[in-house]
C-alpha positions as CSV (number, residue, x, y, z in Angstrom):
1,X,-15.3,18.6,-4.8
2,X,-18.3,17.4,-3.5
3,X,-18.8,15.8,0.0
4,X,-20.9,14.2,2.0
5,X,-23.9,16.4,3.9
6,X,-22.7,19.3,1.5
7,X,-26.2,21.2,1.6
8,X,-28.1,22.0,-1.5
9,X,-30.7,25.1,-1.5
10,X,-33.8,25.9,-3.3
11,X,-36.1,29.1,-3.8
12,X,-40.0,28.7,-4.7
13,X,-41.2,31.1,-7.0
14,X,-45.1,30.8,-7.9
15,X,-47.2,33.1,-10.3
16,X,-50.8,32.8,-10.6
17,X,-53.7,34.5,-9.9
18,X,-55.8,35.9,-6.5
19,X,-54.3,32.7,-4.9
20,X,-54.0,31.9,-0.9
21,X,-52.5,30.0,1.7
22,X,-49.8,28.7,-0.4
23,X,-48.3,25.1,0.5
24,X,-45.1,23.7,-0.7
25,X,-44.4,19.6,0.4
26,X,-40.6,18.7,-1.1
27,X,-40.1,15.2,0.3
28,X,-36.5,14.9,1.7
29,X,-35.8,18.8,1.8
30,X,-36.0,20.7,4.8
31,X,-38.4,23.7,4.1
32,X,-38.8,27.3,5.2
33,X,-42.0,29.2,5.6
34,X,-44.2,26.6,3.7
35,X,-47.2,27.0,4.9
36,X,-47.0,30.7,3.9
37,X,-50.5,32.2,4.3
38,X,-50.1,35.1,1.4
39,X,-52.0,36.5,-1.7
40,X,-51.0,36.0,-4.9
41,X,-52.2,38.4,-7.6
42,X,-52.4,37.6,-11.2
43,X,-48.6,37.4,-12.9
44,X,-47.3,38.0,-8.8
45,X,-44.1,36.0,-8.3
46,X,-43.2,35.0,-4.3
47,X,-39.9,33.0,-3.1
48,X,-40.3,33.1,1.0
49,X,-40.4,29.4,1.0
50,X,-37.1,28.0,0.7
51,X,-35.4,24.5,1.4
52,X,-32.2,22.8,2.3
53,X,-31.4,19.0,1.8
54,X,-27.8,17.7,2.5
55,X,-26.4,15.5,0.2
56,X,-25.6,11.5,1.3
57,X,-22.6,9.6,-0.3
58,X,-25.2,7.8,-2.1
59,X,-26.3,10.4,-3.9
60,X,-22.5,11.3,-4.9
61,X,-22.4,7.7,-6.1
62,X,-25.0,8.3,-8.1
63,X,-23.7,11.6,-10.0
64,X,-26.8,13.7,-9.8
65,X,-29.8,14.6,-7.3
66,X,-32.8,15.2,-8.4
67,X,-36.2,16.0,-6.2
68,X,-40.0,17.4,-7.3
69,X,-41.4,19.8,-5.2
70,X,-45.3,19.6,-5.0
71,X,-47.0,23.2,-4.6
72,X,-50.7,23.9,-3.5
73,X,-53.3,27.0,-3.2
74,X,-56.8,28.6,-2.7
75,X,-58.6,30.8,-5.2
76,X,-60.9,33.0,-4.2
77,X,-63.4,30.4,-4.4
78,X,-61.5,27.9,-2.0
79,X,-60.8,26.0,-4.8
80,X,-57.7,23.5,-4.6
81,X,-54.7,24.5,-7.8
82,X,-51.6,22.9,-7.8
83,X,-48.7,22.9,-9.6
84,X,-45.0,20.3,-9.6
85,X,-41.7,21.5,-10.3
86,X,-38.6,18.6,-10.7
87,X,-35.1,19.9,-10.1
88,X,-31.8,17.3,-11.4
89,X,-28.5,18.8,-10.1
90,X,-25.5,16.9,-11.4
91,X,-22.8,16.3,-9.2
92,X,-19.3,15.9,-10.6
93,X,-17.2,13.1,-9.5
94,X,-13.4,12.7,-8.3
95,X,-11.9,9.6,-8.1
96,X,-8.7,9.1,-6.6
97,X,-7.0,6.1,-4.7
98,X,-3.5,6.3,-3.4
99,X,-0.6,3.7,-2.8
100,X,2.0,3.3,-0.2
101,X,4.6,0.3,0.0
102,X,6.8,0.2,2.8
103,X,9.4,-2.9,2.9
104,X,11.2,-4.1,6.4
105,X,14.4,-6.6,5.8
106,X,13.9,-9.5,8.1
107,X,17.6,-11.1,8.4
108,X,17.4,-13.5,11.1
109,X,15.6,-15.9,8.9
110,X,18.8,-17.7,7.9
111,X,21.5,-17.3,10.6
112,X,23.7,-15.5,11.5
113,X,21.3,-13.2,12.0
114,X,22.5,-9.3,12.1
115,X,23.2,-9.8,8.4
116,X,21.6,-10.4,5.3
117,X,21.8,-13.6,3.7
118,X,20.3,-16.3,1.2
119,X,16.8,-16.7,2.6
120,X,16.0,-14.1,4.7
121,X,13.2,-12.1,3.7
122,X,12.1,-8.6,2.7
123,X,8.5,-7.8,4.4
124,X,5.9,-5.3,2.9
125,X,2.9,-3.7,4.4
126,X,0.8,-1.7,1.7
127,X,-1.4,1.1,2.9
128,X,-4.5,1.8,0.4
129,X,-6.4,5.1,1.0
130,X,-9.4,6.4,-0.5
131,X,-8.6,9.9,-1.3
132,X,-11.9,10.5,-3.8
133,X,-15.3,11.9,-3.6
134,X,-17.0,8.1,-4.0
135,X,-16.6,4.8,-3.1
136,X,-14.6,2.5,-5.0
137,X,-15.1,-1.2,-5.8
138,X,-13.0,-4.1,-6.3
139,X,-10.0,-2.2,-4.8
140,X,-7.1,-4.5,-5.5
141,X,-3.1,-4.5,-4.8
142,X,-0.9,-6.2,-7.3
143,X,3.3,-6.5,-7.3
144,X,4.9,-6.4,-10.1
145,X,7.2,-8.8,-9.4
146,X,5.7,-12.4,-9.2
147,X,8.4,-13.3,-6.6
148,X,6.7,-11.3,-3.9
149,X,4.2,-13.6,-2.0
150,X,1.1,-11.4,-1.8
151,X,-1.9,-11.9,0.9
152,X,-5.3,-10.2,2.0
153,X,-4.6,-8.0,-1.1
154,X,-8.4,-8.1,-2.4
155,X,-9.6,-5.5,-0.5
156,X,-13.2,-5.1,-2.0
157,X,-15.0,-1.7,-1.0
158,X,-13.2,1.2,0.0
159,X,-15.5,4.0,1.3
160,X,-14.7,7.6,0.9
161,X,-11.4,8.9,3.2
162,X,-11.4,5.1,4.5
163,X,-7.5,3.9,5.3
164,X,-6.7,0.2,5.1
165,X,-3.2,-0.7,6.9
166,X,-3.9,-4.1,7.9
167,X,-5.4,-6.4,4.8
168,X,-2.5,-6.5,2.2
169,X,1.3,-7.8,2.7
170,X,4.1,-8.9,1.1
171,X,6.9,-11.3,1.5
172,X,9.8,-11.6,-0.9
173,X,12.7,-14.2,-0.2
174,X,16.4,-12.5,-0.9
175,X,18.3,-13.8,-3.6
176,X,22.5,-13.9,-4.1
177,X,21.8,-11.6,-7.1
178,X,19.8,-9.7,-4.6
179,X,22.8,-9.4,-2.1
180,X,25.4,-8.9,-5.2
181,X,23.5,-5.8,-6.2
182,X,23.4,-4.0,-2.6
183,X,19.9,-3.4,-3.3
184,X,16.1,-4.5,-4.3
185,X,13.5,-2.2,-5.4
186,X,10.5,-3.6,-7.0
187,X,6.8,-2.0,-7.1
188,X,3.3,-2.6,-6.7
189,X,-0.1,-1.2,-7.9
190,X,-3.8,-0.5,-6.6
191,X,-6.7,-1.1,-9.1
192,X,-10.3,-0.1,-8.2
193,X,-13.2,0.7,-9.8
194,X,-15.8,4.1,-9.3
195,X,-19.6,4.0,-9.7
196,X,-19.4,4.4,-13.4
197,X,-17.0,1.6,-13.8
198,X,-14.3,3.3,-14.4
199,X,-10.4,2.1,-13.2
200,X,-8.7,4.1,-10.3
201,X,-4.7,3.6,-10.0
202,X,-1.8,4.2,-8.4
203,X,1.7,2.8,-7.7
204,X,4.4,2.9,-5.5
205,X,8.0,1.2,-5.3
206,X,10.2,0.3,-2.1
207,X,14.1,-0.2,-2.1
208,X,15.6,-1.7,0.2
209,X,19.2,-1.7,1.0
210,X,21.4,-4.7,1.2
211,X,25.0,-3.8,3.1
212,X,27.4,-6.3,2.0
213,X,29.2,-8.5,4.6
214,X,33.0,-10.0,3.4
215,X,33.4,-12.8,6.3
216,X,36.4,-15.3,6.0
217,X,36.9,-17.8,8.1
218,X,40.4,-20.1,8.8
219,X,40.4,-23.2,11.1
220,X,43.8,-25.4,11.3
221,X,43.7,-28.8,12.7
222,X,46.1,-31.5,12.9
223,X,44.4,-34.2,11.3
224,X,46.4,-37.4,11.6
225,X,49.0,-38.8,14.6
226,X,52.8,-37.9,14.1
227,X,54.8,-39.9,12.1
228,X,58.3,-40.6,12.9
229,X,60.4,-40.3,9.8
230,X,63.8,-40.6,11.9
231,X,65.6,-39.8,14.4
232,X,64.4,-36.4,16.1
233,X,62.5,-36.1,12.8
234,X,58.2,-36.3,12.9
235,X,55.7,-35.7,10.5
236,X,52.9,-34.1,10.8
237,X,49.3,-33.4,8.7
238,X,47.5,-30.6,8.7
239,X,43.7,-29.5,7.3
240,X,43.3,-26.0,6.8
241,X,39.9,-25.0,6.1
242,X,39.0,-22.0,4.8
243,X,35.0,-21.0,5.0
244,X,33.0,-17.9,3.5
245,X,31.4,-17.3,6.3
246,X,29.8,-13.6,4.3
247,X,26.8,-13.2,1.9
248,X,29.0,-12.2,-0.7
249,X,31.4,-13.9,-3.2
250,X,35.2,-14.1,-2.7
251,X,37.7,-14.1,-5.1
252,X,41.7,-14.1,-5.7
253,X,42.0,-16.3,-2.1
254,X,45.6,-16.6,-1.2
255,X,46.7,-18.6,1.6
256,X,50.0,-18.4,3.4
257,X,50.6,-20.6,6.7
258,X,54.2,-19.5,8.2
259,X,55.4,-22.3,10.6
260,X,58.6,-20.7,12.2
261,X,56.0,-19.0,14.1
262,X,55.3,-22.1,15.6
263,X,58.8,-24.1,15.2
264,X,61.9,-22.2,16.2
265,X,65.0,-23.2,14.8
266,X,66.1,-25.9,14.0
267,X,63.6,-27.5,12.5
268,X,63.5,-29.4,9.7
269,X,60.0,-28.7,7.0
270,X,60.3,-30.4,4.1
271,X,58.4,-33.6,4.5
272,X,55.7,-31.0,6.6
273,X,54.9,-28.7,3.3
274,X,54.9,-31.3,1.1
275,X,51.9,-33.5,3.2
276,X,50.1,-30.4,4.1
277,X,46.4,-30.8,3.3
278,X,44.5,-27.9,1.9
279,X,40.7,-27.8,2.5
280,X,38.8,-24.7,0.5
281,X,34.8,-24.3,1.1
């Protein structure tokens, strides 16, 4: 893979003839032994001067380098010869981009809090890295699910080995179906582009559990004054209210009230069962 300030080097070879003080200019690469004061006979090949340039991210953008070195000499004569030389050295790209949802439950939106209910809330944070050679472009996270509540999630430019933690959340209200199923797993996606316009993707999903709560509640009130219906002989009304006080459904509900408990014997019942008052919610 290539990376930034990866250095590239060059050799100088030059044939000619009876040549002198030899002078190699290579804007941008840093040179060796240029000027070389040598001789140069006829069909004589020399590589002292050598040169190093290190590469920018630009340039890995770009997919290639390319630089032209400028060489000068003496003849014999003092005469000025010069010769140019262009060198284009591709450089192979590697885009990669890389996803990571991570969901928090948030159940103290709708109380009681402590457990899970209609309403409360899943939160996500997505963490987008650039895990390339070159920058991407129009780096943006989508859910799958339109019931998430995305924001900050166009990111824009993501430079090479940059991290973004902060810019893109999620919110995603809990449903009954949600609380029925114990669980809710849904996914997301990062698109960007790379220099050449290509797309760059990756996914992730995030499940979060859902514990289910089974809470009943039972409150018994008398709900009207006695009645006397004779002698030694009162009747009484009672509301029994019965409240699903869980985030999940109850079924088969059976409801027993045992009043010996509360009258000894004797007692007398009859007129009391039959006016009893049965509240379900």
């Amino acid at each position: 893979m290539w990376v930034t300030r990866l250095p590239i080097s060059y050799d100088y070879q030059y044939r000619q003839c009876d040549l002198h003080e030899l002078t190699v200019e290579d804007l941008g690469v840093t040179l060796s032994n240029s000027p070389v004061t040598i001789d140069l006979a006829p069909g004589q090949a020399n590589s002292t001067i050598t040169g190093t340039y290190t590469l920018t991210q630009a340039d890995i953008d770009s997919g290639n380098y390319a630089n032209t070195a400028d060489a000068k000499a003496l003849t014999p004569d003092d005469e000025e010869v010069t010769d140019s030389d262009t060198e284009d050295i591709e450089l192979p790209d590697d885009p990669s981009i890389t996803l990571e949802k991570t969901g928090t439950i948030v159940d103290d939106v709708v109380l009681p809090a402590g457990m899970v209910n209609v309403g409360d809330q899943i939160s996500y944070q997505f963490t987008v890295e650039n895990t390339g050679n070159v920058t991407l472009t129009d780096v943006e996270v989508i859910d799958v699910d339109p019931d998430v509540v995305l924001t900050g999630c166009t990111i824009g430019t993501l430079a090479v080995g940059e991290v973004d933690i902060t810019s893109c959340t999620g919110v995603y209200t809990v449903t009954q179906d949600d609380i029925n199923a114990g669980t809710f797993t849904n996914n997301a996606e990062v698109w960007a582009e790379d220099p050449e316009g290509d797309s760059v993707t990756d996914s992730d999903d995030d499940t979060q559990d859902i514990p289910e709560g089974g809470l009943l509640g039972v409150a018994k009130t008398v709900s009207s004054p006695p009645v006397l219906i004779s002698t030694g002989i009162w009747q009484f009304t009672y509301e029994i209210e019965i409240a699903n006080m869980g985030n999940v459904a109850l079924v088969n509900l059976q409801i027993s009230d045992d009043l010996t408990a509360v009258f000894p014997i004797p007692h007398v019942f009859l007129s009391l069962l039959k006016s009893a008052v049965l509240i379900l919610m």
